[in-house]
N, C-alpha and C positions, 0 to 999 in steps of 0.2 A: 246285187244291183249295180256295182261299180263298174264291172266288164259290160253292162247291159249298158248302163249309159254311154261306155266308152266308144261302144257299138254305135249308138244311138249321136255321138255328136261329131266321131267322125265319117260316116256313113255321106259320100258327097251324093249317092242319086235320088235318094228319097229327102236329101233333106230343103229345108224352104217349101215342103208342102203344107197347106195349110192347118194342116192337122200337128206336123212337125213341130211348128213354131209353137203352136198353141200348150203343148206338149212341154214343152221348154218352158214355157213363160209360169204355167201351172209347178213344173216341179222345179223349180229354181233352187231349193235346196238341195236338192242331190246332184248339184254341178259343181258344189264350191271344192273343190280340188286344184289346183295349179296343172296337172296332165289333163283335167276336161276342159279347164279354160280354154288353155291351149288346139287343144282338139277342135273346141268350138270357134275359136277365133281362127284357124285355118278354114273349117269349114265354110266362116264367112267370108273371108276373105275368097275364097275361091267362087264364092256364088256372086259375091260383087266384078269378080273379072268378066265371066260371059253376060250377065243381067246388066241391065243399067237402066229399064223402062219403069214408068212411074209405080207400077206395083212390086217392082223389084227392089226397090227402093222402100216405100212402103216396111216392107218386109223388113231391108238392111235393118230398119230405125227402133221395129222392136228387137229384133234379138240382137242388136247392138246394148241396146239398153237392155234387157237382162241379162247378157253376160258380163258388163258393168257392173251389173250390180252384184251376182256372184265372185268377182272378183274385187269388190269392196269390204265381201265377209271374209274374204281368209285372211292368213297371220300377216304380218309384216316380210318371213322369209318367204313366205307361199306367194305373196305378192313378186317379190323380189326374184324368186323362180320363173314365174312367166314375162316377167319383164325382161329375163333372159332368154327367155325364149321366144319373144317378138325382134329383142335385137340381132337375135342368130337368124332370125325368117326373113327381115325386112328390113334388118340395120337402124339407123337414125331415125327415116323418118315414120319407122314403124308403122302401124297400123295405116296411116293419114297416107300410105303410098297406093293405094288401092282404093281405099274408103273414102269416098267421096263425102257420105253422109257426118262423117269425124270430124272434117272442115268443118261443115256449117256450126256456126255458133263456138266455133273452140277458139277463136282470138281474144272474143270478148270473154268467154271462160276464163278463158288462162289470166286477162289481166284483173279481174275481178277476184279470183280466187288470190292473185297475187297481195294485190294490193289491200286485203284482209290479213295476208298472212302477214306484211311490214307494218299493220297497225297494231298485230297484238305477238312484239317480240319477246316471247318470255317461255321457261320452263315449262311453264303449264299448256302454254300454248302448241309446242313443239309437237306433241302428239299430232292431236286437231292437223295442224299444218301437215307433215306428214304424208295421214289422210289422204287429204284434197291433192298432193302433189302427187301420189301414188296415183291417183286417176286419171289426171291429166298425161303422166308419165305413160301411161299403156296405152295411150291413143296418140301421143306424138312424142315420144323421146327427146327429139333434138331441138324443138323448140321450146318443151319444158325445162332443159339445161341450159339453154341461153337466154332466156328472159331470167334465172337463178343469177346465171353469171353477171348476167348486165344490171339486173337489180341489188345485187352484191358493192356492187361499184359505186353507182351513184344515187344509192340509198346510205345514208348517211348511219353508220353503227349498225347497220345490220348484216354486214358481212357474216360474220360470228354465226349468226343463227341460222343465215341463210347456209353456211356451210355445214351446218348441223345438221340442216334437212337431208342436203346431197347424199352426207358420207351415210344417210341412212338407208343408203342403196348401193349395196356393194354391187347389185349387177349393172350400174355403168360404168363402170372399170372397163366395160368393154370394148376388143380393141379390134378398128374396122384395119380392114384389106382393100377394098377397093378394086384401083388397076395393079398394084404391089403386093401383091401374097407373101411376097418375103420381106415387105417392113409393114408388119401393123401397127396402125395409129389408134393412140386414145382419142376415142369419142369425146370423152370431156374438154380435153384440152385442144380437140379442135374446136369445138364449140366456145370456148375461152379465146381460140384464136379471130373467130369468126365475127361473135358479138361483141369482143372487148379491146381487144389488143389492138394497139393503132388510134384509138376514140379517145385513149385517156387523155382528161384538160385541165385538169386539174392536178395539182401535188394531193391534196387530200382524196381522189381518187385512185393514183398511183399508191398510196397509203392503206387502201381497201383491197385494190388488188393483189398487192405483195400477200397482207393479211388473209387474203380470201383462199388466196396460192398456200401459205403454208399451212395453213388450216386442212384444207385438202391431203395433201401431205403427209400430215403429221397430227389426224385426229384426237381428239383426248382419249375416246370409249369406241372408236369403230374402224375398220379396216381402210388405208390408206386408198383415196380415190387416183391417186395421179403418184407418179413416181419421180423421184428425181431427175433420174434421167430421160425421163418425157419431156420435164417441164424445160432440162435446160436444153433438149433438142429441138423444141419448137421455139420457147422465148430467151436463148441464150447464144449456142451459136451461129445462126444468120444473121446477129447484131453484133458481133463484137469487132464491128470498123468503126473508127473515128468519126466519121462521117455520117454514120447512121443516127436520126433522130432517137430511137428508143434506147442509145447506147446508156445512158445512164441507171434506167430501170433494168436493162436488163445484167446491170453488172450489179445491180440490188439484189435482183432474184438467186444470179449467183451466187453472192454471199450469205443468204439466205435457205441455199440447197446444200450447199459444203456445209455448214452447219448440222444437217441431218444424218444422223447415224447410220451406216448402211446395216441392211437385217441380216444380209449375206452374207458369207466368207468373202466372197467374190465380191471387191468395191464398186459400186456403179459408173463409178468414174472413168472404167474401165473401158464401157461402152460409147465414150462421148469423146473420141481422137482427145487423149490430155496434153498430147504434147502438140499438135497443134493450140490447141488451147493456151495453155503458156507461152505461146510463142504470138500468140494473137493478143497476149497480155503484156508479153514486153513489146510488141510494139506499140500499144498506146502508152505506156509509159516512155518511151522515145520519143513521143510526139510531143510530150512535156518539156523536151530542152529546145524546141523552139515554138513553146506555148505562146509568148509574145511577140512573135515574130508571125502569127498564120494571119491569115486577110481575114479582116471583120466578120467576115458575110461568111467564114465558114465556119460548121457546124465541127467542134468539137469538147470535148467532157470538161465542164470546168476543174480549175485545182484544186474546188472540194472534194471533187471525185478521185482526186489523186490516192489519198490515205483508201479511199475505197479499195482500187486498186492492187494499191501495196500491200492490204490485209490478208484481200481475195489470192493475191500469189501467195503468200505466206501459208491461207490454209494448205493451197494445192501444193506447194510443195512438202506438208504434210501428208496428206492423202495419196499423191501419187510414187508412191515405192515400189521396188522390184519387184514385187510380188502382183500389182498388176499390171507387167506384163507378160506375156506367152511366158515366155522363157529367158533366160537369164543375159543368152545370145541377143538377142530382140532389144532387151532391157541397154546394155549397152551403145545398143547401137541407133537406138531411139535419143540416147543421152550428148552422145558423138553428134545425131544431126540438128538438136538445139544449141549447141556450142556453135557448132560453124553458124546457124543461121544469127545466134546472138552476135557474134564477133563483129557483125557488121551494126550493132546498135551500141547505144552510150556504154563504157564502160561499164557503167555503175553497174546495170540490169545483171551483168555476170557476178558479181556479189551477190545480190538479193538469191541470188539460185545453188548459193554453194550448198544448200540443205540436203538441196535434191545433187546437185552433184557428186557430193559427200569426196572420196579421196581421188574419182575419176579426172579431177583438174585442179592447179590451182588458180588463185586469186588473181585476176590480172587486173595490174593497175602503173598507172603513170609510170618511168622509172624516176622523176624526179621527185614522188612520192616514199625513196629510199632514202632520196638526201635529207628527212626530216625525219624521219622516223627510220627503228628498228628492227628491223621487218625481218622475218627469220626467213630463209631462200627455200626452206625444202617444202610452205604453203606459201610463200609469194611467188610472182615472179611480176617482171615488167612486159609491158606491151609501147611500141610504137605507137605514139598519140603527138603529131606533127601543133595540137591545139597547145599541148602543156609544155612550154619552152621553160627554160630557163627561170629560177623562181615561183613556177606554177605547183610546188610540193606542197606547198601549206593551204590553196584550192584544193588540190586531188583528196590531201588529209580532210579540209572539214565538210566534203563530200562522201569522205568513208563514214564521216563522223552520223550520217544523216540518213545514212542506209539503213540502221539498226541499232536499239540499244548496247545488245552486245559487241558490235563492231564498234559503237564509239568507245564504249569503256576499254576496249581493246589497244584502239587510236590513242585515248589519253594515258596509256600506260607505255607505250612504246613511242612517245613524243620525246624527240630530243631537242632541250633548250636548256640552255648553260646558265641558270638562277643568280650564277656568281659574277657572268658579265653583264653591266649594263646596258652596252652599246647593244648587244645580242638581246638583249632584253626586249628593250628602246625598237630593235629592229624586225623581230619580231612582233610586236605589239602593234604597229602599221601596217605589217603585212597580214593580220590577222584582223584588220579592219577592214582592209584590202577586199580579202577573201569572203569576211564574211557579207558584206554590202555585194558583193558580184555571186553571191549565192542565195541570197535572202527571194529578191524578187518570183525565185523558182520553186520557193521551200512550199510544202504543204503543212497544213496544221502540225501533225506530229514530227514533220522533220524539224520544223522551227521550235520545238519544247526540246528536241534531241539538243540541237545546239545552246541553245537558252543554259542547259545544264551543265555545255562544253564550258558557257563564259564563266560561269558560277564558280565549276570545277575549277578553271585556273587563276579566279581571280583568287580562291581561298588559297588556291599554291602561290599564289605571287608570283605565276610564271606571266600572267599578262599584265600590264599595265599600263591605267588610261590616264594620259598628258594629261593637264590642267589648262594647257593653254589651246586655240584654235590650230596650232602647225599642223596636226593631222587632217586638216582637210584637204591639204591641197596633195593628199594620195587617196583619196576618193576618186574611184573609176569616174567618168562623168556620162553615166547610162540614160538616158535620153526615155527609160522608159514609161511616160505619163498614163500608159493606161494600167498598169502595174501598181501605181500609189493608193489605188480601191484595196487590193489585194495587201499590198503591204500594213499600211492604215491596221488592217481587219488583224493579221499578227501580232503588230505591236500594239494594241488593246485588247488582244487575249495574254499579251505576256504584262500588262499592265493589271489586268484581271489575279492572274497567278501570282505575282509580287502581293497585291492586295494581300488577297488568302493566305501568303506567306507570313507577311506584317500581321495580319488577326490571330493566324494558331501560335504566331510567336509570344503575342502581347495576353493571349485567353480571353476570355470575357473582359469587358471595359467598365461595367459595371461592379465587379469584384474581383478589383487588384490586389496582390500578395506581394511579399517584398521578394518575390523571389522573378517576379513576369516584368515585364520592362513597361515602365512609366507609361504614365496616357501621353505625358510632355511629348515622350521622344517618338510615339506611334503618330503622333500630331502632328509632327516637327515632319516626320517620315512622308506624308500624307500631301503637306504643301509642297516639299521637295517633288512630288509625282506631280500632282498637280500643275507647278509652273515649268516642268520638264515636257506635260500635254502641251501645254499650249504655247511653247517653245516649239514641238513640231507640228499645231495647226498653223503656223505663223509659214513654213519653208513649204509647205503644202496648196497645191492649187486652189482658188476659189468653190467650186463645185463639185459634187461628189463623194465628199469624206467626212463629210459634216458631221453627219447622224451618228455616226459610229464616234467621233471622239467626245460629242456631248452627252453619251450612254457613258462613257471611259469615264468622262470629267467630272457628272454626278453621281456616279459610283465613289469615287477618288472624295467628294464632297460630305458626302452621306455619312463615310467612313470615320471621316473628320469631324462630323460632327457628335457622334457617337464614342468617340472616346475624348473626346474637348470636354464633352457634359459630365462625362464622371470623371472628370478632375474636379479636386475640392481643395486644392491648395490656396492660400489665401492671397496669393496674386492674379486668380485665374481669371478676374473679371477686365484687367488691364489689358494681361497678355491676350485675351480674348479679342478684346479692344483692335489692339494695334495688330494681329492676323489679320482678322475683318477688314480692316482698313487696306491691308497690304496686297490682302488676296482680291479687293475691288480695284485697285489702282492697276495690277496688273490686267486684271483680265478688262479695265478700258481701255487697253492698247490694243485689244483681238479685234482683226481686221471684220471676220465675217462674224457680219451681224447678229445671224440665227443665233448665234456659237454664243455672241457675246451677251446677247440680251437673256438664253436663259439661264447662262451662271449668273450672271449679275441678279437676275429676281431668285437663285436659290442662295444668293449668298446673305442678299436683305433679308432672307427668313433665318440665317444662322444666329442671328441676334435677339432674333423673337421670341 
């Protein structure tokens, strides 16, 4: 009977006779197959191209519906097989290209079946859901992936399951041609393009997205819907200028796809120009040495996004090795044309790349960067940099210092400073204040913890050392940059943040001290010393803008304080209590802004309480 049905539903001149349909509708069970579906939804589809008159129609609407319904009884892959083969007949907008009768009623379907499916996100659910998306799927593919994608988004936690549904359909993987037969496109991920990309308004939707993307990607239990390098050909490199609004998300995505294990021998990184790419990476990191310097009004990555960046090169210069490219010829000579094109950016960026350059080049840096350091000639050498005159060695040094952990410990071992002179000491120790205040402004999070560990490093060598008195201010550059003190502010209460956590793993628990952990007195004593050192710089600090962030630092710094005050049980502790209190209100009535002053002052009336 298989052959005879097959007969029977692709057969175009007898079929839509009245007897035909009837026929059909009576034996609906000997259709459930994915090759008669198929057969039959051609057939209709072809009796919808020359009919269009009211009984023609008529007609579409039952054996639309009962081949509906035969393909609601088979498996999941049975399903998943004709859905392949609607998107090989009619691509995207599948059946709904032809079938006029598919329209009616399938908007409201789709958002109705949807919005059942985001009420009940759960396990059990999943199947059920499935289901109904399978249906809607066979009569319009591409708007059933894009109300997914777009409900993925700004449906709050449901990304997750909404991508559970998708990946349970390996056959949209499918990749359209179009006007291009020789670059096919995911269907998915234009549909991602179409519905999402562009709309996002939120951070907690850019949040879903990212999520919704790697999920895709990188299923738990089912075969990847989108590949890496789809995702970063459509949402990665067309964005990666300064300039462009979605440059931030999409240098997310990419750090987010370098993360992904290739399945192949052959990396996929291979397919996506990587050395363009790196080279479209060190120039936004060149944009960063006149981050303060661009006009308001223009659009570019903030310096959180800096460490983004720095990571993102670091994978790729993992990822991308000899080996993908062609040949070995190739490989060189791809390496040759990011040098020249680097040469013309900040020195630095040609460090960050000696991974990938490996022994083809070496290091090129200041030569006034010899006169301080050890530099061994057969991995250094010097470049011509008209910027670094005369004394700019110990700049160039705590610039190497901020490229990379290795490169600083490298910096701190080949520093030449003479311990036994003072003057050279004394003279050093200004020009290392020098440098580091004309580098600070530009640090990113992790390069500012790089140096943090430089000061650390040489204050336990006693190669630096800080006056007591104010003389070194007056070799403070006088940098004019006010809109930079948000940015600075925000380091020096994350390096206030890390001191804390230092002072706590030092001291242990504060409620049970051993004679071996340092007193609560002197974690105490530590605590106010932070404390009036805050608010020593909310005092040199502009009125507005910096507030919040040093009254988070302050009662942090407070908190800390009071937590090791309470467990001291020495018998003067209620005095020396006393006279803190007092000292730490007296000072902070001198803080100009209000906000600042008024809420230590009500956390410092409760330290007594």
């Amino acid at each position: 009977h298989v052959e005879m049905c097959s007969i029977f539903a692709s057969n175009k001149t007898w079929a839509f006779s009245k007897d035909w349909v009837d026929c059909l509708v009576k034996n609906k069970v000997l259709f459930q197959k994915p090759e008669l579906v198929l057969n039959l939804l051609e057939t209709l589809v072809n009796f919808a191209t020359f009919r269009q008159d009211k009984e023609a129609r008529e007609l579409q609407v039952q054996v639309t519906k009962a081949i509906v319904e035969c393909y609601t009884e088979l498996s999941l892959t049975d399903k998943n097989k004709v859905i392949s083969g609607v998107l090989a007949s009619w691509g995207g907008p599948g059946l709904s290209l032809n079938l006029q009768v598919v329209m009616e009623g399938f908007q409201e379907d789709l958002n109705v079946t949807f919005n059942q499916i985001t009420k009940s996100v759960s396990d059990e659910g999943l199947t059920r859901s499935v289901a109904s998306v399978a249906r809607l799927t066979l009569l319009y593919p591409e708007a059933t992936v894009k109300q997914i994608c777009n409900l993925a988004v700004v449906n709050l936690g449901a990304h997750q399951f909404l991508a559970q549904i998708l990946c349970s359909f390996p056959a949209l993987s499918f990749l359209e041609t179009h006007d291009d037969p020789g670059r096919p496109r995911s269907l998915v991920v234009r549909c991602l393009e179409e519905a999402v990309w562009g709309r996002l308004s939120t951070v907690r939707e850019e949040e879903q997205f990212l999520e919704f993307l790697a999920f895709l990607m990188q299923p738990s239990s089912a075969a990847p819907l989108v590949s890496p390098a789809e995702v970063t050909k459509a949402f990665v490199l067309p964005y990666l200028k300064s300039d462009s609004a979605q440059i931030e998300l999409s240098l997310q995505i990419l750090s987010k796809v370098l993360g992904i294990q290739s399945c192949s021998e052959e990396h996929w990184i291979k397919s996506c120009h990587p050395f363009p790419l790196l080279l479209s990476l060190c120039k936004l990191l060149d944009g960063y040495t006149k981050y303060w310097h661009q006009p308001r009004d223009q659009l570019f990555p903030s310096l959180e996004t800096k460490d983004l960046i720095l990571n993102i090169l670091c994978q790729l210069c993992e990822v991308v090795r000899p080996e993908t490219a062609p040949s070995p010829e190739l490989w060189v000579q791809s390496l040759a044309w990011l040098h020249r094109k680097v040469a013309s950016l900040d020195w630095t960026i040609g460090l960050r790349l000696k991974k990938l350059y490996g022994d083809h080049f070496k290091n090129e840096v200041p030569a006034t960067l010899f006169e301080i350091c050890a530099l061994p000639e057969d991995e250094w050498t010097s470049r011509p940099l008209p910027a670094y005159g005369p004394g700019s060695g110990l700049l160039a040094w705590m610039e190497c210092c901020c490229v990379s952990t290795a490169l600083r410990e490298t910096m701190l071992t080949l520093l030449l400073v003479n311990v036994d002179n003072p003057e050279e000491v004394n003279l050093f120790s200004k020009g290392f204040l020098v440098a580091l205040i004309q580098v600070l402004p530009w640090c990113s999070h992790s390069e500012w913890k790089r140096l943090t560990h430089v000061v650390e490093n040489l204050l336990q060598r006693q190669v630096l050392h800080v006056p007591y008195t104010l003389e070194y201010v007056q070799y403070m550059p006088l940098l004019n940059l006010r809109q930079a003190w948000l940015h600075v502010v925000q380091l020096y209460c994350s390096s206030l943040t890390d001191l804390l956590g230092s002072v706590k793993s030092t001291a242990g628990p504060p409620l049970h001290p051993t004679e071996d952990r340092t007193p609560t007195q002197e974690v105490s004593f530590v605590c106010i010393q932070m404390f009036c050192h805050l608010l020593h710089v909310a005092a040199m600090l502009p009125d507005k803008g910096c507030g919040e962030l040093l009254v988070v630092g302050a009662l942090e710094i407070l908190s800390q304080y009071e937590m090791f005050r309470g467990a001291d049980t020495s018998p003067s502790n209620t005095l020396r209590r006393a006279n803190e209190r007092h000292f730490l209100e007296s000072i902070t009535d001198n803080v100009s802004d209000k906000a600042l002053r008024s809420t230590l002052l009500q956390k410092l009336s409760k330290l007594g309480a």
